[in-house]
TIPASE-86212 format. One record per residue: residue number from 0; chain; residue in one letter; x, y, z of N, C-alpha, C, O in turn. Coordinates in Angstrom, 2 decimals. Atoms other than C-alpha are relative to their C-alpha. Layout:
BEGIN
<site><nr>NUM</nr><kette>A</kette><rest>A</rest><n_xx>X</n_xx><n_yy>Y</n_yy><n_zz>Z</n_zz><ca_xx>X</ca_xx><ca_yy>Y</ca_yy><ca_zz>Z</ca_zz><c_xx>X</c_xx><c_yy>Y</c_yy><c_zz>Z</c_zz><o_xx>X</o_xx><o_yy>Y</o_yy><o_zz>Z</o_zz></site>
...
***
This chain:
BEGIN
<site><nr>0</nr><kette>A</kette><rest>X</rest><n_xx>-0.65</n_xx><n_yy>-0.96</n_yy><n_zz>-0.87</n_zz><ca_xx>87.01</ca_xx><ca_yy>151.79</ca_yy><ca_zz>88.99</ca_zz><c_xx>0.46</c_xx><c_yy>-0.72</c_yy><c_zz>1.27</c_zz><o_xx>-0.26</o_xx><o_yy>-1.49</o_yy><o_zz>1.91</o_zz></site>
<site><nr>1</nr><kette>A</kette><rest>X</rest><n_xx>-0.61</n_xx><n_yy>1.19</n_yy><n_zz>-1.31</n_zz><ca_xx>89.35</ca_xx><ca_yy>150.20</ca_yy><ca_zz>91.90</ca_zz><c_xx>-0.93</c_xx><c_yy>1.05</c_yy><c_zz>1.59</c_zz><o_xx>-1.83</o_xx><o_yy>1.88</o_yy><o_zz>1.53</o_zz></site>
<site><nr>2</nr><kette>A</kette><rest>X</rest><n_xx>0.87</n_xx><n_yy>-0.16</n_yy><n_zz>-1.33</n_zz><ca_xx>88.15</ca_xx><ca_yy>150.97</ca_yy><ca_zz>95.82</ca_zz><c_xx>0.67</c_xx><c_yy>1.11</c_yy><c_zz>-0.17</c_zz><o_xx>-0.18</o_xx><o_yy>1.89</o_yy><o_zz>-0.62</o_zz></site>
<site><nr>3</nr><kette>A</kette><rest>X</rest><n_xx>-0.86</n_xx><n_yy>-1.08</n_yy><n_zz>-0.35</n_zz><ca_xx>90.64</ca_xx><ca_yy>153.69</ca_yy><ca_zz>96.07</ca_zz><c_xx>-0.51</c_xx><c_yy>1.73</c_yy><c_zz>-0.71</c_zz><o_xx>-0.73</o_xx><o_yy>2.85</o_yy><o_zz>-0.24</o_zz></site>
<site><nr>4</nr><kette>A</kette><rest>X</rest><n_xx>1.15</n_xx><n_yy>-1.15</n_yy><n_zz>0.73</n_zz><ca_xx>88.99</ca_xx><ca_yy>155.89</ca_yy><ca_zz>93.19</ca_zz><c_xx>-0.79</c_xx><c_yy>0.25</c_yy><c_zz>0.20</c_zz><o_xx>-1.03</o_xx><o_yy>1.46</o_yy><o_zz>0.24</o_zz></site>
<site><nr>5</nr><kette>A</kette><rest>X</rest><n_xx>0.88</n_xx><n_yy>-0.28</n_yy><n_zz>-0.69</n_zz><ca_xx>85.98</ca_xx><ca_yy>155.12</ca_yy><ca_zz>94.48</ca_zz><c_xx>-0.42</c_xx><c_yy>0.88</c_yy><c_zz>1.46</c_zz><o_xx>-1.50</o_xx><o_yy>1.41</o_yy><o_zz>1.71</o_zz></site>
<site><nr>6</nr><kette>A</kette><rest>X</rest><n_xx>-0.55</n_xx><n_yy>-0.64</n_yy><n_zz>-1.02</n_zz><ca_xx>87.08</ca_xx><ca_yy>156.61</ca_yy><ca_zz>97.61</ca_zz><c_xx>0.44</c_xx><c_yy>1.26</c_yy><c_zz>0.29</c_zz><o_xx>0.34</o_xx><o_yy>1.94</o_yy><o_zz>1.31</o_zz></site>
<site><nr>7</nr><kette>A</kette><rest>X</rest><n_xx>-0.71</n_xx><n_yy>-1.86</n_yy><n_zz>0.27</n_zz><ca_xx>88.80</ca_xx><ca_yy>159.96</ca_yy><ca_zz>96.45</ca_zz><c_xx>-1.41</c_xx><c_yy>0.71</c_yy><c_zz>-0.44</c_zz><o_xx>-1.91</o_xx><o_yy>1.74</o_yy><o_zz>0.02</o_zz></site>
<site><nr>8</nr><kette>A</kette><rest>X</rest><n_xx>1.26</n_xx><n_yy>-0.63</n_yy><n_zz>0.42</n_zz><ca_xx>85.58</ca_xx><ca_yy>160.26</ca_yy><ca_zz>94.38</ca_zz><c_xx>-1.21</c_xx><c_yy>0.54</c_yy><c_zz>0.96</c_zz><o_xx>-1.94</o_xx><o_yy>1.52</o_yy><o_zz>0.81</o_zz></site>
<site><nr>9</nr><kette>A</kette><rest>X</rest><n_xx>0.89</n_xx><n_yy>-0.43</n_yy><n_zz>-0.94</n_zz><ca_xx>83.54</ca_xx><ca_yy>160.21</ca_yy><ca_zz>97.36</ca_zz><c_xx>0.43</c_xx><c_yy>1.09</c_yy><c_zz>0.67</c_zz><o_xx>-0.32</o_xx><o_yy>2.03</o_yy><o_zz>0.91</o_zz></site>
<site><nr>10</nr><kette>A</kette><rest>X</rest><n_xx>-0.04</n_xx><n_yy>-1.07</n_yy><n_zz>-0.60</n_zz><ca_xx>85.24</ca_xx><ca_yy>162.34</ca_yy><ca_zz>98.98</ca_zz><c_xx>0.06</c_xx><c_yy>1.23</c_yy><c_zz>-0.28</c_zz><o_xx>-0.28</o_xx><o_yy>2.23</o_yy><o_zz>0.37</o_zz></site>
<site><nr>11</nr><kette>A</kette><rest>X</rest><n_xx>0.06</n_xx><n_yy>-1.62</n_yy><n_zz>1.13</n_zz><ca_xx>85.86</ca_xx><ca_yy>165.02</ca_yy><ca_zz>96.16</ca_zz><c_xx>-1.59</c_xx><c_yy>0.63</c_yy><c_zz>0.42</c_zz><o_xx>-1.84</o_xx><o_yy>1.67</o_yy><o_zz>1.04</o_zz></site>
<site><nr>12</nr><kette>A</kette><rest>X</rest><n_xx>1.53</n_xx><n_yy>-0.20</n_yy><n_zz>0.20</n_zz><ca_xx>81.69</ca_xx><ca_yy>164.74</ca_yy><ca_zz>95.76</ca_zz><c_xx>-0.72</c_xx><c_yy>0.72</c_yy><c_zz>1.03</c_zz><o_xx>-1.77</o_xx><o_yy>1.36</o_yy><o_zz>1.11</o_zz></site>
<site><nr>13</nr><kette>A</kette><rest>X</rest><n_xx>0.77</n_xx><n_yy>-0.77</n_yy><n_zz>-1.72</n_zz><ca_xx>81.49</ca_xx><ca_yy>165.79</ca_yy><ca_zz>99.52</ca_zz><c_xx>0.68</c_xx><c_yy>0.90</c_yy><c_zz>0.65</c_zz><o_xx>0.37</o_xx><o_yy>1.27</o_yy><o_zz>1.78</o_zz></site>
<site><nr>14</nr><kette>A</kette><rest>X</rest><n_xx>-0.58</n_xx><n_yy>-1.12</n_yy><n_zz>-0.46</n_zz><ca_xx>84.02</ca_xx><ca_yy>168.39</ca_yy><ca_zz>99.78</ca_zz><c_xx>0.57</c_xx><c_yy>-0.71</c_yy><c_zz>1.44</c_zz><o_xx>0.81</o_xx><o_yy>0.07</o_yy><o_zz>2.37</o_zz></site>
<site><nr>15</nr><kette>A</kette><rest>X</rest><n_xx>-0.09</n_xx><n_yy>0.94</n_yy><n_zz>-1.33</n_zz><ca_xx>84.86</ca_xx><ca_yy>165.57</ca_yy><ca_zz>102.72</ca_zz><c_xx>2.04</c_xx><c_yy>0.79</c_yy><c_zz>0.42</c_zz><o_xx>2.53</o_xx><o_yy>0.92</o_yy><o_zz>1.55</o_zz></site>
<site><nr>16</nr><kette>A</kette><rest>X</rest><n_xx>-1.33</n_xx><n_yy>-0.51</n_yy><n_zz>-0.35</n_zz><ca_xx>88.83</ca_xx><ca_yy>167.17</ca_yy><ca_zz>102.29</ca_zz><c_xx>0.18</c_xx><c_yy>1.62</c_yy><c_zz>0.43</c_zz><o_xx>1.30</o_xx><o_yy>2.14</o_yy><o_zz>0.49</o_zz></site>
<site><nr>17</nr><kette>A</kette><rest>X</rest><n_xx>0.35</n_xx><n_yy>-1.81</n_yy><n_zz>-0.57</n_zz><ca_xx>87.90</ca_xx><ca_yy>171.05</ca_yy><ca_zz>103.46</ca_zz><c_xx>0.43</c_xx><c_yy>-0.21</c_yy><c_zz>1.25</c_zz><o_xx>1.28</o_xx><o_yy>0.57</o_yy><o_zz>1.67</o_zz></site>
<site><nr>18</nr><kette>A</kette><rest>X</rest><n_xx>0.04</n_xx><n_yy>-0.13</n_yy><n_zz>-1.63</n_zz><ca_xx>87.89</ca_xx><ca_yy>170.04</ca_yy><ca_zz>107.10</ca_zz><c_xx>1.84</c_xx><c_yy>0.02</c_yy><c_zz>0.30</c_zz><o_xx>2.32</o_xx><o_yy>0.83</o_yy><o_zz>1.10</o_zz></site>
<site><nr>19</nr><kette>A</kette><rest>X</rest><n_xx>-1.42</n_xx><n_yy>-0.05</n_yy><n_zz>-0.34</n_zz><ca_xx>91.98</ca_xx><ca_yy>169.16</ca_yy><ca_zz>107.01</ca_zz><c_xx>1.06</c_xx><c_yy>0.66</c_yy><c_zz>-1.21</c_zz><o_xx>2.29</o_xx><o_yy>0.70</o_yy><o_zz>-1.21</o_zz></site>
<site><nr>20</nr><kette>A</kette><rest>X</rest><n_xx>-0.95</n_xx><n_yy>-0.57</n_yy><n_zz>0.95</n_zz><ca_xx>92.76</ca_xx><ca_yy>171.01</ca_yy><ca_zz>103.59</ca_zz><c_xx>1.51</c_xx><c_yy>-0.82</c_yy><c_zz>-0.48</c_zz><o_xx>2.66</o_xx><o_yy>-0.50</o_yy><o_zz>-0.79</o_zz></site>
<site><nr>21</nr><kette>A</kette><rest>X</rest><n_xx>-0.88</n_xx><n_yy>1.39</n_yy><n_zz>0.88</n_zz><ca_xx>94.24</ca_xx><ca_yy>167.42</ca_yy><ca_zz>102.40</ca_zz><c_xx>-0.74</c_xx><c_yy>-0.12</c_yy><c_zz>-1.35</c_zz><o_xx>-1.95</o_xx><o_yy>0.03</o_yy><o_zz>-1.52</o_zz></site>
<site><nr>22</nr><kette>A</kette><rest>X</rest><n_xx>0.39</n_xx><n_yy>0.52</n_yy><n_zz>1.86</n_zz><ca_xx>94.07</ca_xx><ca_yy>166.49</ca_yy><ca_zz>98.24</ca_zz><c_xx>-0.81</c_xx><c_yy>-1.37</c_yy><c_zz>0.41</c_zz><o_xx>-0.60</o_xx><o_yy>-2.09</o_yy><o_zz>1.39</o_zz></site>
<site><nr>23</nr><kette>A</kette><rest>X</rest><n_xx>1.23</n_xx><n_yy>0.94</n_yy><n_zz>-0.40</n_zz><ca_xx>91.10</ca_xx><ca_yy>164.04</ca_yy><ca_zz>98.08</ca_zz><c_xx>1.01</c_xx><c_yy>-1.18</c_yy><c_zz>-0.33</c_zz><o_xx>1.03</o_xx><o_yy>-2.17</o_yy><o_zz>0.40</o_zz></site>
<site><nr>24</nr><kette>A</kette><rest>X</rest><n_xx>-0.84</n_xx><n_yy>1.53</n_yy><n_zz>0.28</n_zz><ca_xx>93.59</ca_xx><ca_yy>161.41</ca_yy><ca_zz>96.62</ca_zz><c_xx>0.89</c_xx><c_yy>-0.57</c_yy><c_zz>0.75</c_zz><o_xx>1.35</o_xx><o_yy>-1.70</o_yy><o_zz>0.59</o_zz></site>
<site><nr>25</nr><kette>A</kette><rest>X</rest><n_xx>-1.09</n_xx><n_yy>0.22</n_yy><n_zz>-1.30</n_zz><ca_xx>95.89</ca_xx><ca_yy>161.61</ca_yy><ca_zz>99.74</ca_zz><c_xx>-0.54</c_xx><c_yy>-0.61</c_yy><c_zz>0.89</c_zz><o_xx>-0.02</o_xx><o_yy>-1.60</o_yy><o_zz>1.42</o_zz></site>
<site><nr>26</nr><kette>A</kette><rest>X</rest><n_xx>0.47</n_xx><n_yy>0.68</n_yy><n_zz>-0.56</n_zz><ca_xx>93.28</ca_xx><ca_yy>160.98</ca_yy><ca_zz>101.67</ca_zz><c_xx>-0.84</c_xx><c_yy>-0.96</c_yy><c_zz>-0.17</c_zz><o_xx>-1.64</o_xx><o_yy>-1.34</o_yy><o_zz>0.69</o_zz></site>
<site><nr>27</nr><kette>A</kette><rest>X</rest><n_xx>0.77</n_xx><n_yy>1.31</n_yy><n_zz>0.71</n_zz><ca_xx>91.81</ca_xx><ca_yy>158.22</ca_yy><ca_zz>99.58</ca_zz><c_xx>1.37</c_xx><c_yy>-0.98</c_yy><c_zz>0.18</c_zz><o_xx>1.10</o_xx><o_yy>-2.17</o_yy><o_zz>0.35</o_zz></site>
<site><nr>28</nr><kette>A</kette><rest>X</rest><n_xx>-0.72</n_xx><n_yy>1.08</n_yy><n_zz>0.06</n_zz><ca_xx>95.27</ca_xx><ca_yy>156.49</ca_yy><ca_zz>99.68</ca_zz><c_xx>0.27</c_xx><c_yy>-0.41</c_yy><c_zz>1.60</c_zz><o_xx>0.75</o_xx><o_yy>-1.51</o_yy><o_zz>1.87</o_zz></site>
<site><nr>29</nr><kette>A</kette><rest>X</rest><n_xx>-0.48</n_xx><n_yy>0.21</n_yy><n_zz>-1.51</n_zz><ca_xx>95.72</ca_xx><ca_yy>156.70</ca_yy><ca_zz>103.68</ca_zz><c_xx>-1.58</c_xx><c_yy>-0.78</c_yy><c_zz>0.08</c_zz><o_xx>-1.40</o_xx><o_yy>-1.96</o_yy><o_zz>0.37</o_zz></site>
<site><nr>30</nr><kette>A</kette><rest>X</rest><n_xx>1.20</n_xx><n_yy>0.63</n_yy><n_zz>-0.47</n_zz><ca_xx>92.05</ca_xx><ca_yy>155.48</ca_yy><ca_zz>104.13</ca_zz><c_xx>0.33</c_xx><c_yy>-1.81</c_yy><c_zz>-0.66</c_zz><o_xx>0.68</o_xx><o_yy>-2.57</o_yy><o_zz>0.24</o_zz></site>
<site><nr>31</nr><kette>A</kette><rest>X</rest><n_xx>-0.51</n_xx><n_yy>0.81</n_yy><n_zz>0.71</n_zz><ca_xx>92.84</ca_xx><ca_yy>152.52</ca_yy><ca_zz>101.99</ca_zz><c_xx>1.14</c_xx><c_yy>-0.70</c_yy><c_zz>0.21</c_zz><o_xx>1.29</o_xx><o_yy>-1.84</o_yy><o_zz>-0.22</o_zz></site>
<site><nr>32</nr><kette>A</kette><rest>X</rest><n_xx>-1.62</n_xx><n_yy>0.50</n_yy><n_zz>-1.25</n_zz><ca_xx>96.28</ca_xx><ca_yy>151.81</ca_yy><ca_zz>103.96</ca_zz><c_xx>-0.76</c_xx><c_yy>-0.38</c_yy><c_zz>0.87</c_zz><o_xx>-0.68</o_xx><o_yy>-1.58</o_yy><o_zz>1.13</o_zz></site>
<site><nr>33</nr><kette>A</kette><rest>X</rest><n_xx>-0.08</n_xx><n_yy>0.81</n_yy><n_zz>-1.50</n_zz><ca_xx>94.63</ca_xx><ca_yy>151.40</ca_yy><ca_zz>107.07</ca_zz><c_xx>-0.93</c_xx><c_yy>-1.23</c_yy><c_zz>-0.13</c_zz><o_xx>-0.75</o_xx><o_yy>-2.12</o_yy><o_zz>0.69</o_zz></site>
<site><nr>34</nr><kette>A</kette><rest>X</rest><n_xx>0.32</n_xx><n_yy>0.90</n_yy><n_zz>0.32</n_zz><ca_xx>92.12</ca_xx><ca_yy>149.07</ca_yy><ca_zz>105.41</ca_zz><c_xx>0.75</c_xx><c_yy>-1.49</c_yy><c_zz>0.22</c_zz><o_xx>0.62</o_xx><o_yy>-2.35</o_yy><o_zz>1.09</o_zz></site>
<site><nr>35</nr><kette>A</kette><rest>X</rest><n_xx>-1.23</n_xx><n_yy>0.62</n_yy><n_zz>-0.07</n_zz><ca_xx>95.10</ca_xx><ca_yy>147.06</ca_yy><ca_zz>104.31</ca_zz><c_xx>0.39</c_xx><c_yy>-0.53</c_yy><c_zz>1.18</c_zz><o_xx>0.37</o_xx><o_yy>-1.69</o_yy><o_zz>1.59</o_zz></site>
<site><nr>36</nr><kette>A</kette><rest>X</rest><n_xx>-0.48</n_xx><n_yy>0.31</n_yy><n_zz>-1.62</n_zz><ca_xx>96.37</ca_xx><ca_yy>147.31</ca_yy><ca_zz>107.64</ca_zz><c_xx>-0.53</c_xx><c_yy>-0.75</c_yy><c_zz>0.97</c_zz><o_xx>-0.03</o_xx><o_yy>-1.68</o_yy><o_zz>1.58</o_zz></site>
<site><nr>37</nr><kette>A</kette><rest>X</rest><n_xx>0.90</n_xx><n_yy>0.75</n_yy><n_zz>-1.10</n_zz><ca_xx>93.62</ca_xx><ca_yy>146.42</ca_yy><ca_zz>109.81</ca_zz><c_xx>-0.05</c_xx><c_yy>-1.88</c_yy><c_zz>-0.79</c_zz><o_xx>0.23</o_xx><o_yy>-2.95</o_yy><o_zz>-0.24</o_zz></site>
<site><nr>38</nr><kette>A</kette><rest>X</rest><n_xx>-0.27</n_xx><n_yy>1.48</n_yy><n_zz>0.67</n_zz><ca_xx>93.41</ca_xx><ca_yy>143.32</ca_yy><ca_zz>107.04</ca_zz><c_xx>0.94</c_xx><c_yy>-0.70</c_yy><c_zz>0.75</c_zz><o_xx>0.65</o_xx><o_yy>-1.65</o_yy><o_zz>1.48</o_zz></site>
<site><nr>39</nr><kette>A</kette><rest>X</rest><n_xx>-1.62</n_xx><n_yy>0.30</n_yy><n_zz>-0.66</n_zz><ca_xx>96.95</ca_xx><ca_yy>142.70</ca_yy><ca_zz>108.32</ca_zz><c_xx>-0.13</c_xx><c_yy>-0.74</c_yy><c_zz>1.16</c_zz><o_xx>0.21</o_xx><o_yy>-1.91</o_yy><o_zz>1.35</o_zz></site>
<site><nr>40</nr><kette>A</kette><rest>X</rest><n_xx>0.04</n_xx><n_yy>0.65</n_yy><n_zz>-1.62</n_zz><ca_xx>96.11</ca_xx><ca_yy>142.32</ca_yy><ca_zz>112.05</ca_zz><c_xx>-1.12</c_xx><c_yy>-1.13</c_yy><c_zz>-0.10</c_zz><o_xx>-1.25</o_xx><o_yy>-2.17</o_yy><o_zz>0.55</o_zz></site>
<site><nr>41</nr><kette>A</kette><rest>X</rest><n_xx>1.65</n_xx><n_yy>1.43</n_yy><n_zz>-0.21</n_zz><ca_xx>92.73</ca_xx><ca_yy>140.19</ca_yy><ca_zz>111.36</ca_zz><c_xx>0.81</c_xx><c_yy>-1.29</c_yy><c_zz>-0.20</c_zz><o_xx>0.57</o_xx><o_yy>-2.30</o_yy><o_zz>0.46</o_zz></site>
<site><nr>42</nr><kette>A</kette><rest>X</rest><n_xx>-0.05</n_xx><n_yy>1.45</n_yy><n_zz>0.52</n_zz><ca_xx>94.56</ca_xx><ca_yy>137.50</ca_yy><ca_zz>109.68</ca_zz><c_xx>1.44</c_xx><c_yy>-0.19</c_yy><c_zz>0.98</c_zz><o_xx>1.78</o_xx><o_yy>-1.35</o_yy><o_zz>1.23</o_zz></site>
<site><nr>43</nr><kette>A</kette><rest>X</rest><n_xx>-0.79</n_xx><n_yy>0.28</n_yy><n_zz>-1.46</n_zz><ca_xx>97.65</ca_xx><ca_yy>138.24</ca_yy><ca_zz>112.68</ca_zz><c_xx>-0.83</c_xx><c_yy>-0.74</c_yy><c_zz>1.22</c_zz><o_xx>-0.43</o_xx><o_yy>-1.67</o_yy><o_zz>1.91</o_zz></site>
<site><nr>44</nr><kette>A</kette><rest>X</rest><n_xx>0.64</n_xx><n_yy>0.38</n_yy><n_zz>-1.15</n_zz><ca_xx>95.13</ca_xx><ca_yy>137.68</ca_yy><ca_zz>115.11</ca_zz><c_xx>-0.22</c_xx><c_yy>-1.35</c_yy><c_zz>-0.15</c_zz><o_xx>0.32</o_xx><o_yy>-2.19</o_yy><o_zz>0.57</o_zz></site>
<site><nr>45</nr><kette>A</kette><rest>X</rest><n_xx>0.50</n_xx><n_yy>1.54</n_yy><n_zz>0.37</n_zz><ca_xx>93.41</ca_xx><ca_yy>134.48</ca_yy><ca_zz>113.42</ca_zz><c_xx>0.98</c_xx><c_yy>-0.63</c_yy><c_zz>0.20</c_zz><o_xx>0.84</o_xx><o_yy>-1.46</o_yy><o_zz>1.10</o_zz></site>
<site><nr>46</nr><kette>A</kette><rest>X</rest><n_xx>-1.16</n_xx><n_yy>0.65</n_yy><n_zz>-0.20</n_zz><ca_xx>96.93</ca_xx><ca_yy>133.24</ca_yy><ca_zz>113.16</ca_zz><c_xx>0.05</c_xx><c_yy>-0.57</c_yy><c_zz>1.77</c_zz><o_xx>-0.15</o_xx><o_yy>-1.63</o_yy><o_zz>2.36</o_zz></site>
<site><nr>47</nr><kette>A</kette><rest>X</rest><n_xx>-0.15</n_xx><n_yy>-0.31</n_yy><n_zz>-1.71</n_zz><ca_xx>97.42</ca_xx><ca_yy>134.08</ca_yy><ca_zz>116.94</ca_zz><c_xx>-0.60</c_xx><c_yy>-1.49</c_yy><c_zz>0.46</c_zz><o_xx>0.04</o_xx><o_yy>-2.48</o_yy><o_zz>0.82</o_zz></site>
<site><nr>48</nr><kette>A</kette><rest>X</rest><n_xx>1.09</n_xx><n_yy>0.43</n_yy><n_zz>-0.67</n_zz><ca_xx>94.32</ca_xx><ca_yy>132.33</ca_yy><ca_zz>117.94</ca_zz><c_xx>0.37</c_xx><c_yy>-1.44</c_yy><c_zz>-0.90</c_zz><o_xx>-0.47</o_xx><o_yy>-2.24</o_yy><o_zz>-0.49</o_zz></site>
<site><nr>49</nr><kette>A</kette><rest>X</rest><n_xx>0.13</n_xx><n_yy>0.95</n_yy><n_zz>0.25</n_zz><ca_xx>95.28</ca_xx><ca_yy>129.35</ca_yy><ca_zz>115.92</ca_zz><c_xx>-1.32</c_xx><c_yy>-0.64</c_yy><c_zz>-1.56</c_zz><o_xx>-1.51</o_xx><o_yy>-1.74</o_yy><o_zz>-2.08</o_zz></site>
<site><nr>50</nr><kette>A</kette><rest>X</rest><n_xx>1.15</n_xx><n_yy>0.15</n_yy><n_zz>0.80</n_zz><ca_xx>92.35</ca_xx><ca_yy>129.63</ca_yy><ca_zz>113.40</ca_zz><c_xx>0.32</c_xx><c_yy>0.13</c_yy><c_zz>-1.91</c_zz><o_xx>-0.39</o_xx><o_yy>-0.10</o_yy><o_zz>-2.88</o_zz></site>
<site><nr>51</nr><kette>A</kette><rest>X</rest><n_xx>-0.30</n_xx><n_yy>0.10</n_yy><n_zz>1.57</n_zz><ca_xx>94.44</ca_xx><ca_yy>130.17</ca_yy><ca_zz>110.09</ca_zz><c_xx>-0.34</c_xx><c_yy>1.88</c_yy><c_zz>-0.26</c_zz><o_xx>-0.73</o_xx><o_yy>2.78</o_yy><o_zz>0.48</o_zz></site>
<site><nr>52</nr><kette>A</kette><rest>X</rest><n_xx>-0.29</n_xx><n_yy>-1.77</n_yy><n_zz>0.75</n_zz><ca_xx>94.68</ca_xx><ca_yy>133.77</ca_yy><ca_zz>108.06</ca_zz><c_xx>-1.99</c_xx><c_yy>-0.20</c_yy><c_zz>-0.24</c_zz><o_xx>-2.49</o_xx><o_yy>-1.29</o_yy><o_zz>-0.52</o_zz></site>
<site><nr>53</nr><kette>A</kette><rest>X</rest><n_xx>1.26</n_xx><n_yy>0.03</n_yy><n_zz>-0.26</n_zz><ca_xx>90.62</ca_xx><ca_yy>134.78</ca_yy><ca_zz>108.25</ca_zz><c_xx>-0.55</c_xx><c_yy>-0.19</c_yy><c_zz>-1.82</c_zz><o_xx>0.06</o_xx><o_yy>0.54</o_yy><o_zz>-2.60</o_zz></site>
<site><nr>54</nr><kette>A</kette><rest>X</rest><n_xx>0.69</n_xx><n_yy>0.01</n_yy><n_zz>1.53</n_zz><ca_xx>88.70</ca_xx><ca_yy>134.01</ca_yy><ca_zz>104.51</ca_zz><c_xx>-0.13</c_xx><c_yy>1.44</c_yy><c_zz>0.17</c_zz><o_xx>-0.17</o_xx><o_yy>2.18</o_yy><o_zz>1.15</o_zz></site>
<site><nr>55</nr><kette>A</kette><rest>X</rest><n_xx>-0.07</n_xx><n_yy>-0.91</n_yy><n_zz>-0.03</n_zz><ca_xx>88.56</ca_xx><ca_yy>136.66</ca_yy><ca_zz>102.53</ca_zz><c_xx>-1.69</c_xx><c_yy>-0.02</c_yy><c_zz>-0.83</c_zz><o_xx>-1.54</o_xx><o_yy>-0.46</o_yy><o_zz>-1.96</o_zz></site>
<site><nr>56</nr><kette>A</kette><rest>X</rest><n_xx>0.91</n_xx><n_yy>0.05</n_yy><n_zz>0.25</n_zz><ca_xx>84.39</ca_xx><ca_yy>136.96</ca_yy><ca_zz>101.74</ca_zz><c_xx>-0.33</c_xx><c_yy>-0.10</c_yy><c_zz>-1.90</c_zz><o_xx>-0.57</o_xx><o_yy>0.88</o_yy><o_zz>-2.61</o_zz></site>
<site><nr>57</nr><kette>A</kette><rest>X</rest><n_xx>0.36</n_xx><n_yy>-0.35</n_yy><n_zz>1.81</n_zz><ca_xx>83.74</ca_xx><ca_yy>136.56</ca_yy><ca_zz>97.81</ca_zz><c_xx>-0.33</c_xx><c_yy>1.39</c_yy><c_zz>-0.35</c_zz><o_xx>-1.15</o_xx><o_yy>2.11</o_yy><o_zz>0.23</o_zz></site>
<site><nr>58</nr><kette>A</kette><rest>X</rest><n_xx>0.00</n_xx><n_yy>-1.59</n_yy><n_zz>0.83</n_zz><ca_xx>83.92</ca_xx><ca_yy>139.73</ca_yy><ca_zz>95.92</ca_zz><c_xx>0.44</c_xx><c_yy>1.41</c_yy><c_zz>1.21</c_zz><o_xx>0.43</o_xx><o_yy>2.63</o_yy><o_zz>1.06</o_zz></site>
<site><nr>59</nr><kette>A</kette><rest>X</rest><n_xx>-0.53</n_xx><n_yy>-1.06</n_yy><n_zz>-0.60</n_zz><ca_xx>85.23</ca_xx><ca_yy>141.35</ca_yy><ca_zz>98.91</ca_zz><c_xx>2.00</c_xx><c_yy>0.94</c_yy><c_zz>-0.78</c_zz><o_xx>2.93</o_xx><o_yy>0.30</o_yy><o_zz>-1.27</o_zz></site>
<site><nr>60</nr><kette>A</kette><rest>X</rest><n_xx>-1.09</n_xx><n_yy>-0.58</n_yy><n_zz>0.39</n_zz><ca_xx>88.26</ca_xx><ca_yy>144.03</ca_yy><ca_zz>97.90</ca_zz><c_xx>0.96</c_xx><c_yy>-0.49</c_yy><c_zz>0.18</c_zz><o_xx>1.13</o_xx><o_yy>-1.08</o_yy><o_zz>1.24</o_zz></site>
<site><nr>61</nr><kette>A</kette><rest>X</rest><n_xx>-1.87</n_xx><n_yy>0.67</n_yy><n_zz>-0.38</n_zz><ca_xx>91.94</ca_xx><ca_yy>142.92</ca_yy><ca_zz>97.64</ca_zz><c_xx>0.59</c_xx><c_yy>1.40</c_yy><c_zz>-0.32</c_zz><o_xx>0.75</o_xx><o_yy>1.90</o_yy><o_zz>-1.43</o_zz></site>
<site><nr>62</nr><kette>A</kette><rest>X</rest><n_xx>-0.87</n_xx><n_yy>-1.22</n_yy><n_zz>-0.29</n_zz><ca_xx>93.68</ca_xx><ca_yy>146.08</ca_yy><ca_zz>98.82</ca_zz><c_xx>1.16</c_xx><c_yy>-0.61</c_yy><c_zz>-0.14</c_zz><o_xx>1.33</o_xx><o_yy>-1.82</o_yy><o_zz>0.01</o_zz></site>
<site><nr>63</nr><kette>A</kette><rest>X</rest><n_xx>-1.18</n_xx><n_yy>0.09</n_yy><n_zz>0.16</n_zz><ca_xx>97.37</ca_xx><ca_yy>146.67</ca_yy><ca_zz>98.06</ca_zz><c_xx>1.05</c_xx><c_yy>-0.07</c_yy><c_zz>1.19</c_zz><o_xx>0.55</o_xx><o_yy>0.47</o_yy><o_zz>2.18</o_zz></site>
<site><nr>64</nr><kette>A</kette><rest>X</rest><n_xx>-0.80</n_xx><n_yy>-0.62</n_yy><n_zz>-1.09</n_zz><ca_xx>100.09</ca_xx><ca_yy>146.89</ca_yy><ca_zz>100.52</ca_zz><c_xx>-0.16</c_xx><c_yy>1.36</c_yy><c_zz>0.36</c_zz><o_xx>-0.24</o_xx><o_yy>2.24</o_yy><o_zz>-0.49</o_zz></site>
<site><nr>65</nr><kette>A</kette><rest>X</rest><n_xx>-0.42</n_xx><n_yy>-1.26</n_yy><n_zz>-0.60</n_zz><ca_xx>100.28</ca_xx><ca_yy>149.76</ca_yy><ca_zz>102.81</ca_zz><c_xx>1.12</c_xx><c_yy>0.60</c_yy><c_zz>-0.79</c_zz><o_xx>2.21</o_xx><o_yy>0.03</o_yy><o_zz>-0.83</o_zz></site>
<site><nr>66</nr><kette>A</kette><rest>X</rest><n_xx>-1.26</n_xx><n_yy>-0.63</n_yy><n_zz>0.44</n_zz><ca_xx>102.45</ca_xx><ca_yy>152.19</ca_yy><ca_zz>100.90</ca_zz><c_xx>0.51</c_xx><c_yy>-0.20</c_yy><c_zz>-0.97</c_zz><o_xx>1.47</o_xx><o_yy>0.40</o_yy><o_zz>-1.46</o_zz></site>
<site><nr>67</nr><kette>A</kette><rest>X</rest><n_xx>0.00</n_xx><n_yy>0.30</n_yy><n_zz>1.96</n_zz><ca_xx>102.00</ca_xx><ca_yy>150.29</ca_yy><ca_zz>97.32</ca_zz><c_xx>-0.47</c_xx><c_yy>0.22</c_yy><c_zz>-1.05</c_zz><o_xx>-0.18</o_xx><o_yy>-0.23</o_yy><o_zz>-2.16</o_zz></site>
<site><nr>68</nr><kette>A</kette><rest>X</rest><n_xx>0.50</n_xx><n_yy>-1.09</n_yy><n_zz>1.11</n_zz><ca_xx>99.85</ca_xx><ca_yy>152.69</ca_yy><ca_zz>95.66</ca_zz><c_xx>0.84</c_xx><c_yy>1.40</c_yy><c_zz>-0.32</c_zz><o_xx>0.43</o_xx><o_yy>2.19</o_yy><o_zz>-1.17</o_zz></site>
***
């Protein structure tokens, strides 16, 4: 099961989409964007700073582009 399923699932399981009356999979794909995203700036920043795009930890997730699910 990818992070993203994992993600809708949790939130289905917890009724976590009641509070904004969003589809659990909408807000499984925006949570999962900003992942992505923040990814984005870490390895901007490292750049920045001279330090290279940051490792990415073994068995840590490889999210899609923002906006490619």
């Amino acid at each position: 099961m990818a992070l993203r399923d994992d993600i809708e699932a949790a939130i289905n399981s917890n009724s976590a989409e009641n509070g904004s009356n969003t589809p659990d999979f909408l807000l499984a794909e925006f949570l999962t964007d900003c992942l992505a995203a923040f990814d984005k700036a870490v390895g901007s920043r490292e750049r920045w700073y001279g330090r290279g795009a940051a490792a990415n930890p073994e068995g840590a997730a490889q999210l899609p582009a923002p906006g490619s699910v």
